[in-house]
C-alpha positions as CSV (number, residue, x, y, z in Angstrom):
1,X,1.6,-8.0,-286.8
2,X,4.6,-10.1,-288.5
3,X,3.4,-13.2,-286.6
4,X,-0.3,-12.4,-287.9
5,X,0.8,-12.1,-291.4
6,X,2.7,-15.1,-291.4
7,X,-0.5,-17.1,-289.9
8,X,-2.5,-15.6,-292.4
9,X,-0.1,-16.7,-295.1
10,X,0.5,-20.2,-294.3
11,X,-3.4,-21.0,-293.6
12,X,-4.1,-19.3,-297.0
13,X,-1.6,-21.5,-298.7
14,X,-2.5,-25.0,-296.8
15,X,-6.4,-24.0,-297.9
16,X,-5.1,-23.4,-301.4
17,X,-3.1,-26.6,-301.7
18,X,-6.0,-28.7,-299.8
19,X,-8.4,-27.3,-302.3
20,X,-6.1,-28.0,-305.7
21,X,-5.3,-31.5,-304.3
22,X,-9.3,-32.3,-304.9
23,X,-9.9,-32.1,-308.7
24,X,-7.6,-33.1,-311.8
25,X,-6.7,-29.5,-312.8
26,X,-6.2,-28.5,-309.3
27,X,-3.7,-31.4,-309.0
28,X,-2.0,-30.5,-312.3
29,X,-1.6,-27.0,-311.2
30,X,-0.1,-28.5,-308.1
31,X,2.4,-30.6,-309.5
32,X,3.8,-28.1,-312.2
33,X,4.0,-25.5,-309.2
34,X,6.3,-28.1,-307.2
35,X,8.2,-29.1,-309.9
36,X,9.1,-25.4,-311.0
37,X,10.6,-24.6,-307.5
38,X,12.9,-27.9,-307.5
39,X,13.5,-27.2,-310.9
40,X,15.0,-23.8,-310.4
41,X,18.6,-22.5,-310.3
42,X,21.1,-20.0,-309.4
43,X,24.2,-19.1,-310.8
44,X,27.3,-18.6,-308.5
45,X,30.7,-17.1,-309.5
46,X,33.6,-17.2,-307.5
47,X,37.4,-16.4,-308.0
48,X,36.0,-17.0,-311.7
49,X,34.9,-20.1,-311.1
50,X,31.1,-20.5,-312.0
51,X,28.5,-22.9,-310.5
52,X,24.6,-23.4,-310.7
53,X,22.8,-24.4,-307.5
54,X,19.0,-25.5,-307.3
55,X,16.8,-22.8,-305.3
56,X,14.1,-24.7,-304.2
57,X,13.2,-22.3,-301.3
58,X,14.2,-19.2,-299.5
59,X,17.0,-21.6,-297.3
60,X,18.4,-22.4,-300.8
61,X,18.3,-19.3,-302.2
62,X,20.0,-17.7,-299.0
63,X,22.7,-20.2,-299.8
64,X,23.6,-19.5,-303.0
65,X,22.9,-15.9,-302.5
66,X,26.0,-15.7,-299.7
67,X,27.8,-18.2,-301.0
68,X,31.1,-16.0,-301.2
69,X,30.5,-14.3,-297.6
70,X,28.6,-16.8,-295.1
71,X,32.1,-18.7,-294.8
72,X,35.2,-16.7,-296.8
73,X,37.8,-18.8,-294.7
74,X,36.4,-22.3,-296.6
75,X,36.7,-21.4,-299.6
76,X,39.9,-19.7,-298.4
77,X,40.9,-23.0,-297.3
78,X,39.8,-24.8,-300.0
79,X,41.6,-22.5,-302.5
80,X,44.9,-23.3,-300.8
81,X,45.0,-26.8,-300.7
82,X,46.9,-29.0,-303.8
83,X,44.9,-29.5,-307.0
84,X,43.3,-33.5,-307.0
85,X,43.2,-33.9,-303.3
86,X,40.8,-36.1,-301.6
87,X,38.3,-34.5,-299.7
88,X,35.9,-35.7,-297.3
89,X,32.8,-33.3,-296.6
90,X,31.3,-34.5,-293.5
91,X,28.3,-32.5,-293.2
92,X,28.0,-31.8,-297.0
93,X,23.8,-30.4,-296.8
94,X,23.3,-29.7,-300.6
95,X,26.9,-30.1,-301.1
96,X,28.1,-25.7,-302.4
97,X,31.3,-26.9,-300.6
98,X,31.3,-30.0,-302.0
99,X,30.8,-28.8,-305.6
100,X,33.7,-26.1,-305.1
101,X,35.9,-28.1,-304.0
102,X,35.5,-31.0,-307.1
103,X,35.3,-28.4,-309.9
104,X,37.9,-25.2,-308.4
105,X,40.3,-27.8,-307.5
106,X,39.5,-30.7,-309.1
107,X,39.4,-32.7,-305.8
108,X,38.0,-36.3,-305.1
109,X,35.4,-35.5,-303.0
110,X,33.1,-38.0,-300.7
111,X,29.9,-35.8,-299.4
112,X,28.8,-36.8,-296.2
113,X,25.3,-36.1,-296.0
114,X,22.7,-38.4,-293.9
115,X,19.5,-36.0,-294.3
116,X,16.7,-37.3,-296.6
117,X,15.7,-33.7,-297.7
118,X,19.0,-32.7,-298.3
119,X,19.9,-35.8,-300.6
120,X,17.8,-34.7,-303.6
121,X,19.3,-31.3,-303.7
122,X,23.0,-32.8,-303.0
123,X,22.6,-35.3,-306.0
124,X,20.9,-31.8,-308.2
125,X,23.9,-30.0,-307.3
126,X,26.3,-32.1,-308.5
127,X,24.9,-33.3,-311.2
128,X,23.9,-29.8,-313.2
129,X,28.1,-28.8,-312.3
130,X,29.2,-31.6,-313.7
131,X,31.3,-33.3,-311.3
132,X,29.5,-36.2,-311.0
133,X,32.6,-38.4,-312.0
134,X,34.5,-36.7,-309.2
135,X,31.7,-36.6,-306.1
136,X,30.5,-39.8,-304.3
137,X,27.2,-38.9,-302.2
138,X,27.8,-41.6,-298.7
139,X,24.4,-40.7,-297.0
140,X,25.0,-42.4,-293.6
141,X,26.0,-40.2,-290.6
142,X,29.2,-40.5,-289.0
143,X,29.8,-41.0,-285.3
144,X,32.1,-42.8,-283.0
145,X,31.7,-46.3,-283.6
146,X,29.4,-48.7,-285.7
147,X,25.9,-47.9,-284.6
148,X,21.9,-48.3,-285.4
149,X,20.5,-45.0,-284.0
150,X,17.6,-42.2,-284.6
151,X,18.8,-39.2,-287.1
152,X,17.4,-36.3,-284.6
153,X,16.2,-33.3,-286.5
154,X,14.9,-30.0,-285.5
155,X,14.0,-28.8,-289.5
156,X,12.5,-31.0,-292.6
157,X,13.2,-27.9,-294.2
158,X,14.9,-28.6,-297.8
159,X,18.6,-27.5,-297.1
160,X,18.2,-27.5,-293.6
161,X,20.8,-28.2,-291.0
162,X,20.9,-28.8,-287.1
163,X,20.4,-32.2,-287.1
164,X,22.3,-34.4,-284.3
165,X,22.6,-38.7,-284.8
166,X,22.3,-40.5,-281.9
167,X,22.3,-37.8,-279.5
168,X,20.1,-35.1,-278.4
169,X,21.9,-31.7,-278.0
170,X,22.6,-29.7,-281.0
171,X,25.4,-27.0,-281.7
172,X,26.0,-25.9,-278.8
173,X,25.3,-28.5,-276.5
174,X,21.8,-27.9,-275.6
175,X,18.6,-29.8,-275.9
176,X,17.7,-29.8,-279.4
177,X,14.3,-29.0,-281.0
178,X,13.7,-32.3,-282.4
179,X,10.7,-32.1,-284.3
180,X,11.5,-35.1,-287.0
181,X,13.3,-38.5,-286.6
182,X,14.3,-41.9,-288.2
183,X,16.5,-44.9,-287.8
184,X,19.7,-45.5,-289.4
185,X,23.0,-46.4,-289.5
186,X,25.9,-44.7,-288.3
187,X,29.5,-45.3,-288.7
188,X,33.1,-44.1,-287.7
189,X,35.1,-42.8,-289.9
190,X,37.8,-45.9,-289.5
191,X,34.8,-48.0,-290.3
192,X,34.2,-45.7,-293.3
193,X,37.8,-47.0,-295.0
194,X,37.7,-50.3,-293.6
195,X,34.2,-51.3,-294.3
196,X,33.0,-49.1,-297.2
197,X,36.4,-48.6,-298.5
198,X,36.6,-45.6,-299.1
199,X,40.3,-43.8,-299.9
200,X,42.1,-42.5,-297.0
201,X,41.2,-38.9,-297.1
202,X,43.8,-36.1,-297.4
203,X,42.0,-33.3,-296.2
204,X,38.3,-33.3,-293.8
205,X,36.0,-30.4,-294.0
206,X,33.4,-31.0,-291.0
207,X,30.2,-29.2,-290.0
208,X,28.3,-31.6,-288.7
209,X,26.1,-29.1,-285.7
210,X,27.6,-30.8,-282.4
211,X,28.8,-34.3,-282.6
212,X,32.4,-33.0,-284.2
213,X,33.5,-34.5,-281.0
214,X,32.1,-37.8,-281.6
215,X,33.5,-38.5,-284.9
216,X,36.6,-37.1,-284.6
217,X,37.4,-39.8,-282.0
218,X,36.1,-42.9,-283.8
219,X,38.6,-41.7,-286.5
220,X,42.2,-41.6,-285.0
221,X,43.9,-44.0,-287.7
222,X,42.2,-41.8,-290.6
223,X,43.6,-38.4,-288.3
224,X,47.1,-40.0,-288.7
225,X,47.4,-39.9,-292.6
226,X,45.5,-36.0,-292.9
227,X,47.0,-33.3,-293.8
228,X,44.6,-30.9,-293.1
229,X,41.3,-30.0,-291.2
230,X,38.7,-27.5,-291.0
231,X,36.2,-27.9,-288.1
232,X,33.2,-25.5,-287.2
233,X,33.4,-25.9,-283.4
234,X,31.0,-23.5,-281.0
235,X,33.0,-22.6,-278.0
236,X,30.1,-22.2,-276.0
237,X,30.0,-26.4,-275.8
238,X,32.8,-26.6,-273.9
239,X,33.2,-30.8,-274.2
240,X,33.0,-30.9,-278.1
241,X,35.8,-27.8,-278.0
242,X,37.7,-29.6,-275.4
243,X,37.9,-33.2,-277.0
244,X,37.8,-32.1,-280.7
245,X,41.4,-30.3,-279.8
246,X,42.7,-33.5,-278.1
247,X,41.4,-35.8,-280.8
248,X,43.4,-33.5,-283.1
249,X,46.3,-32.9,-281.4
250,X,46.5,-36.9,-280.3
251,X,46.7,-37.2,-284.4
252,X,49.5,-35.4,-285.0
253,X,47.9,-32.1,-286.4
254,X,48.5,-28.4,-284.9
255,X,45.8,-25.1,-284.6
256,X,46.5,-22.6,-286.9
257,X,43.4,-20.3,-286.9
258,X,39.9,-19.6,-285.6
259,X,37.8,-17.5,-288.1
260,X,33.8,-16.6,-289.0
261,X,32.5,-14.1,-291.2
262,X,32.1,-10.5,-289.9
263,X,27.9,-11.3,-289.7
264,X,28.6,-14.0,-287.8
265,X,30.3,-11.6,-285.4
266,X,28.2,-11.8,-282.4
267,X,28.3,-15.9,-282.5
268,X,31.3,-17.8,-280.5
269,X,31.0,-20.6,-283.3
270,X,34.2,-20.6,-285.7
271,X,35.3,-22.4,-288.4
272,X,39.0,-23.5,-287.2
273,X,41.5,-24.6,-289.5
274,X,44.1,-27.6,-288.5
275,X,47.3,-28.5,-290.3
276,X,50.1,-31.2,-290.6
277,X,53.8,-29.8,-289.4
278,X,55.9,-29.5,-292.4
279,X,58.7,-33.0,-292.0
C-alpha cells in the first residue's frame, strides 16, 4: 500500500509540474514554489551555539533536525579541539560540520565537497552563518594521486551522500548503485598543499563513504604535521579498515576511540577518533 501511495504521489506531482511548465502562470507558480523550498531555513542550537541551515527537502530537514544526535562524538570532537585551528572537512556535503566548527571554535576551515547538488547548499550554509571569511569551499574530490576520473553517484538528491570518485564500491565495499556520473578532477591531499596551496591542516575530519583508504595514503607528508583525526570507517570493508589504520599509524598518530550514535546501533560503521602522542 506504501509503495502504491508513493507511485500515486510522484505521478501526480510530475503531471502537475509537466502541466505548470506549459503556460506563463503555470511557470510563475513553478518558479516561486522552487525558490521557497531553497529558500527555506532552520534554526540549530547547540552547547548555545546557534546556526541556520537551508531545508530544501526532507534529507535537509532530517539534517538539521538531528543535528545534535546523528553524530554526538563530532561535535564532541570538535568541541575539544584548540580555538582557531585549521580544519579540513573532507566530505563536507552542505557543510553542518563545517559551519560548527568555523563559528563554535572559530576554526579555519577548508570544506571538501565535490558533489554539484551539494555545492549550492554548502555555499547557503555558510554564507547565512556568517563565516564566510573563515570557510573556503575546494569542490574537487580527494583521492590518492593526481587524477581525471568519473564522480560515481548513487543519489542527485540535494544533501545526498554515497558518492565514490574513481571507483565503484561504496561504504562498505560493495558495488554501488550508481545512478548519476561526471568527469573531474581528483587530487591527493599532498597535491592539495603543494598545488593549491592550501595551509597544512591541523586537524582532518573525513566522511567521504569508502575511499578513506585512498586518500589517506596519497596524504602521508600532510599525516606527519596533524594532530588530530576523525575518520568514519565501516568495519564490514575490511581493506579500507585495514589500510586506513596503517596509513595512520605509518604517520605518527595513535587510536583512541570507536564511537556512533545509539540509532546507529545495529550498523558496524563508526566514527573513530585519532590523536598525536603528547612530546
Amino acid at each position: 500500500m506504501k509503495k502504491l501511495i508513493s507511485t500515486t504521489v510522484k505521478w501526480t506531482i510530475k503531471v502537475t509540474v509537466s502541466f505548470l511548465g506549459k503556460t506563463f502562470v503555470g511557470r510563475y507558480i513553478y518558479r516561486q514554489i522552487i525558490n521557497d523550498a531553497v529558500g527555506q531555513t532552520q534554526k540549530v542550537e547547540h552547547q548555545g551555539v546557534s546556526l541556520h541551515f537551508s531545508i530544501p527537502n526532507a534529507l535537509n530537514k532530517y539534517r538539521a533536525d538531528t543535528f545534535s544526535t546523528k553524530e554526538p562524538e563530532t561535535l564532541e570532537w570538535y568541541d575539544s579541539i584548540p580555538k582557531g585551528s585549521i580544519v579540513w572537512d573532507i566530505g563536507a556535503n552542505v557543510g553542518l560540520y563545517s559551519c560548527y566548527a568555523a563559528k563554535a571554535r572559530e576554526c579555519k576551515v577548508f570544506a571538501f565537497e565535490p558533489s554539484v547538488f551539494n555545492l549550492e547548499f554548502l555555499a547557503r550554509n555558510i554564507f547565512i552563518n556568517g563565516v564566510t571569511e573563515q570557510t573556503t569551499i575546494v569542490p574537487l574530490p580527494l583521492t590518492d594521486d593526481l587524477a581525471i576520473n568519473k564522480l560515481n553517484m548513487s543519489t542527485t538528491d540535494w544533501g545526498g551522500a554515497l558518492s565514490s570518485f574513481g571507483q565503484t564500491y561504496g561504504q562498505d565495499g560493495k558495488s554501488l548503485n550508481n545512478i548519476f556520473e561526471f568527469q573531474t578532477l581528483g587530487i591527493s591531499m599532498t597535491d592539495a598543499m603543494q598545488l593549491l596551496k592550501i595551509p597544512q591542516p591541523d586537524y582532518i575530519k573525513m566522511d567521504v563513504d569508502g575511499i578513506e583508504h585512498l586518500i589517506l595514503k596519497g596524504g602521508a607528508t600532510v599525516l606527519e604535521s596533524v594532530q588530530g583525526v576523525l575518520i568514519e570507517i565501516n568495519e564490514e570493508f575490511e581493506k579500507q579498515t585495514v589500510d586506513s589504520a596503517k596509513y595512520l599509524n605509518e604517520a605518527g598518530l595513535v587510536f583512541k576511540e570507536k564511537r556512533h550514535a545509539e540509532e546507529l546501533n545495529n550498523t558496524i560503521c563508526f566514527n573513530q577518533i585519532w590523536s598525536r602522542p603528547s612530546s
